[in-house]
C-alpha positions, 0 to 999 in steps of 0.5 A: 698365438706364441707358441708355449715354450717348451722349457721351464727350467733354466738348467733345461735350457742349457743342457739343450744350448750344450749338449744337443742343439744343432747350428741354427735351431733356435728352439728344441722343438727344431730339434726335435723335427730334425731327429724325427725326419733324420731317423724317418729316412729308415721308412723309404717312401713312408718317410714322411708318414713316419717322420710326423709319427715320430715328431708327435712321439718326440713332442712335449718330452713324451719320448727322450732318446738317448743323447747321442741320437738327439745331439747327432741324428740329422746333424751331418757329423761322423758320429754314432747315434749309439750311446754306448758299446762293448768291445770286443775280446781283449786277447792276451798279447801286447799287439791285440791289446793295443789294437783294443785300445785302439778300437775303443779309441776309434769308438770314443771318437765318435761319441760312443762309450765303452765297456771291457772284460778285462778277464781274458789278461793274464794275472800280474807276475805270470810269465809270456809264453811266447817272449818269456816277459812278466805280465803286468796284469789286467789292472795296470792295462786299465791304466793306458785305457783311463789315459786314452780317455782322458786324452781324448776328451779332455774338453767339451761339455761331455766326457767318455765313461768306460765300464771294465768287468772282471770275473770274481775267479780272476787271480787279479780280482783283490788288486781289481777291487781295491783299485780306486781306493786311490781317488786319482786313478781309473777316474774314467772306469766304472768297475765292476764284479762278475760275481758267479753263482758258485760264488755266492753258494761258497760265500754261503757255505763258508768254503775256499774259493780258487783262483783260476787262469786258462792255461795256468789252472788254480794259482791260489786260494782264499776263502769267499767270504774274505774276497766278498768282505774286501768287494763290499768294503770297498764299496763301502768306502769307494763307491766301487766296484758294483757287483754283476750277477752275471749267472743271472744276466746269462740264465735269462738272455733271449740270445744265450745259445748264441752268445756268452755277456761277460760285459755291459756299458757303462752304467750296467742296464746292457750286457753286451756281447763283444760290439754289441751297442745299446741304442736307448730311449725311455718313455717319461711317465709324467707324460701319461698321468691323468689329472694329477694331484687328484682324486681322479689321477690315474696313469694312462697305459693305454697311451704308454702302450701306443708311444711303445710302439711308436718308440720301438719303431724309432729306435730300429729305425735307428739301427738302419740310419747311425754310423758305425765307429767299426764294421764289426760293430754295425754287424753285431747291431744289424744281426740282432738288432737290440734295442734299450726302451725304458722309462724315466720319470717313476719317482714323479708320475707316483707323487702325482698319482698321491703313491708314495715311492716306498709303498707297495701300491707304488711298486705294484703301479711301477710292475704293471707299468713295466708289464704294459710297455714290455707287451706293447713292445714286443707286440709292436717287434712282433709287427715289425717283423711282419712288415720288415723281416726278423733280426738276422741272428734269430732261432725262434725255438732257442729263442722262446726256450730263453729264460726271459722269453718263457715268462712272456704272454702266450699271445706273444710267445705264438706270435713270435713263433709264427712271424719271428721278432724284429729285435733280439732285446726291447727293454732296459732302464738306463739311468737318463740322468741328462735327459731328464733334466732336459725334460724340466728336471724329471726324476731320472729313471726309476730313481726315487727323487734327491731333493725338492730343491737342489744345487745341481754342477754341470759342465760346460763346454770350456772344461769349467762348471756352471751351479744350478739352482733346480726343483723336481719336476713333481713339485713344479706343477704342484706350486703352480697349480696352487700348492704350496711346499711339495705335494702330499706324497713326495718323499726324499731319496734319503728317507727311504729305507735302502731296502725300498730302492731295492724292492722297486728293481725287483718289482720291475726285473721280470719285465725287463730282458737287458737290466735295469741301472739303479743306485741305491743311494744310501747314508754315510751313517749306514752300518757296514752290515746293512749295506753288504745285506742289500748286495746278498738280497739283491741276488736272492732277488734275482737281480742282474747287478746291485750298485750302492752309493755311499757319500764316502771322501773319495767320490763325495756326494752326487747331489747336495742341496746346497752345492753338488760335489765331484760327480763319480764316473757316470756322474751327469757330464760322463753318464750314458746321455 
């Protein structure tokens, strides 16, 4: 009997033939057993056990690894099964900036992106102790940067994203903010804000806000509120800079007596200390919906806490199998051993459950969800380090002190004190744009749905682009189940209230000890004082980052229904899979 083909969407198809199909595969499902036995080779003579393990988990796009696991584990290529990393301290003199130039070079080379605080570079204008030579700012550096990447991958049917950070104390953060404002600059650069704490208590209290510089003290001030008003009116009309919340992300890191985040890739769901690497992977909730568009339709935690453990396993087992583009890299990852496990797949599991993405059912679903795979993988850690030892960098008392670790069940924390943990981060939600749409078209993340119908632009190898006609995931299995339209529950990302994607990170953040990449995407027609609103609510919510998407001349639109426009840094071709 033939064998069900895997794929029911042609842009599916292609994104596999593209992006991740290995010489000789003729069908994903070879794909699929060369990266299970390529990642099994971690399990010396269990191997062959784990490889089947792995398969199953792979099968039917239960679980989608990040894309640099799928297009290299088993390939035999010099490349990283890391998706993306942060490099190291950038400090302030010509020859090390150069040599972390050089080090993000290295590491875009073998496929891996890259994120920078660029906080360390002195301010524009400030004199060189050591040469007496004028600083020309962290800003005009970012510049060699963009053009290092642009160089390097020129062709080919994915391109380099770079994420760069700048504290909101910085004297160069008004030049940092406004500097896409030019569409043809940094178009490799994500950027975003490191906005503090105090910050956000001077934007309260109307007060000054100084400039400070190690070494050079406070070089001016202006009033917080000016400074907010610029980063958010930029955001307004670029698109850009995102804002970081990097109090919060350091208040609740499990490793935060060892390591200070300054820093995240490129699309923001993991802070990274210098070289630290994501290695990502998202469970499809689709995959676990029982009797969908019924009276009976449920979601299946069982079965998404025993693909968290498998998926936990793999994903450290990747660690022990991937190159490094730097040693210092593959010490940091073998030290702490992080991982990035998420979902993907939200906005359609709850059409098919008949919850609509906007109501509080959904994000009570979405919370236990996220609750069940945060137990299943730390339980799953927990066993891992029974079996194989804890992560290296591990104090278990500073550890279960960590904002993060306090939340955790009682069970877990006990285990954890008694047997350690494999890994020093388990959870973060990326935005798993690509491998989703590997997965017939998905919806991506947590992300609510674009459109039932839409054009979809994809690059291709040759440098040009190739339009697609696609259709949600939720509304395929809907017609050919005998409906017609979009089912009951479906709801566009357009018609919901901003404050519903919002509401949605925040139902999920407890749960999750890296962060979560969400976009908000919002109307061109949005005031101005509803947008800079969802920024001040997202900190008051607790959230690590806030990035709202405006459709604005510089980027344009992500999606259309009609035709895609130009994609913004992590659009589909340059995003983190």
């Amino acid at each position: 009997m033939k064998t069900p083909d895997p794929f029911s969407m042609e842009i599916s198809r292609h994104i596999w033939e593209t992006r991740y199909r290995a010489a000789g595969e003729t069908d994903i499902r070879a794909s699929w057993r060369r990266v299970a036995q390529a990642v099994a080779q971690a399990e010396g003579d269990a191997r062959a056990h784990w490889a089947g393990r792995f398969l199953a988990l792979l099968d039917d796009f239960r679980f989608l690894p990040g894309g640099r696991i799928l297009a290299g584990a088993g390939t035999g290529h010099r490349v990283t099964l890391f998706n993306c990393f942060v490099m190291g301290a950038i400090e302030d003199d010509l020859e090390h900036i150069f040599e972390a130039l050089k080090e993000g070079a290295l590491t875009m080379q073998h496929g891996g992106g890259v994120g920078y605080d660029f906080s360390t570079l002195r301010p524009a204008g400030t004199v060189a102790e050591a040469t007496g030579s004028i600083a020309s700012g962290p800003v005009s550096f970012m510049h060699i940067w963009d053009a290092m990447c642009a160089t390097m991958l020129s062709t080919g049917a994915r391109r380099g994203a770079m994420m760069a950070t700048l504290r909101c104390d910085h004297p160069d953060i008004e030049a940092f903010v406004d500097a896409k404002r030019d569409p043809a600059v940094l178009r490799h650069f994500n950027l975003s804000v490191l906005a503090s704490d105090a910050l956000m208590a001077a934007v309260a209290n109307d007060a000054d806000w100084p400039l400070v510089f190690p070494g050079l003290g406070v070089t001016r001030t202006l009033k917080a509120r000016a400074l907010w008003q610029r980063i958010l009116h930029a955001a307004y009309d670029t698109a850009e800079p995102g804002v970081l919340f990097v109090d919060t992300i350091n208040r609740d890191n499990t490793l935060a007596g060892i390591e200070t985040l300054s820093a995240t890739n490129p699309c923001g769901e993991i802070p990274l200390p210098p070289y630290g690497a994501c290695d990502l992977g998202s469970l499809n909730l689709t995959a676990c919906v029982v009797a969908p568009f019924t009276a009976d339709a449920r979601l299946d935690l069982d079965a998404l806490a025993a693909s968290a453990g498998t998926a936990v396993r793999f994903l450290d087992d990747v660690i022990d199998v991937s190159r490094y583009p730097l040693p210092a890299q593959a010490e940091q990852a073998r030290r702490k051993r992080r991982l990035g496990l998420g979902i993907t797949g939200l906005a359609d599991a709850l059409v098919m459950l008949g919850l609509a993405y906007d109501s509080a059912a959904a994000r009570q679903l979405a919370s236990l969800a996220m609750q069940t795979l945060r137990d299943a993988a730390y339980r799953a850690s927990i066993d891992l380090a029974r079996e194989k030892g804890p992560f290296p960098a591990l104090v278990r008392d500073a550890y279960l002190a960590s904002g993060f670790a306090r939340r955790l069940p009682q069970d877990i924390r006990d285990g954890i004190a008694a047997h350690g943990l494999r890994n020093s981060h388990l959870l973060a939600i990326a935005p798993a744009g690509t491998i989703s749409l590997l997965a017939n078209n998905c919806s991506s993340g947590i992300e609510p749905v674009f459109a039932a119908a839409a054009e979809r632009r994809v690059l291709q190898a040759d440098g040009g682009y190739r339009t697609h006609s696609v259709l949600d995931f939720a509304c395929q299995l809907w017609q050919q189940r005998g409906g017609s339209g979009a089912p009951p529950a479906f709801v566009e990302a357009r018609q919901l209230d901003p404050l519903a994607h919002l509401s949605m990170q925040a139902a999920l953040q407890p749960y999750v000890d890296n962060a979560i990449s969400k976009t908000i995407n919002v109307a061109a027609t949005l005031p101005f004082e509803r947008f800079a609103e969802l920024y001040r609510q997202a900190h008051a919510l607790g959230l690590k980052g806030c990035t709202v998407f405006r459709p604005n001349p510089v980027t344009g639109a992500i999606l259309s229904e009609t035709a895609a426009a130009a994609a913004p840094c992590c659009g589909i071709e340059r995003e983190a899979d």
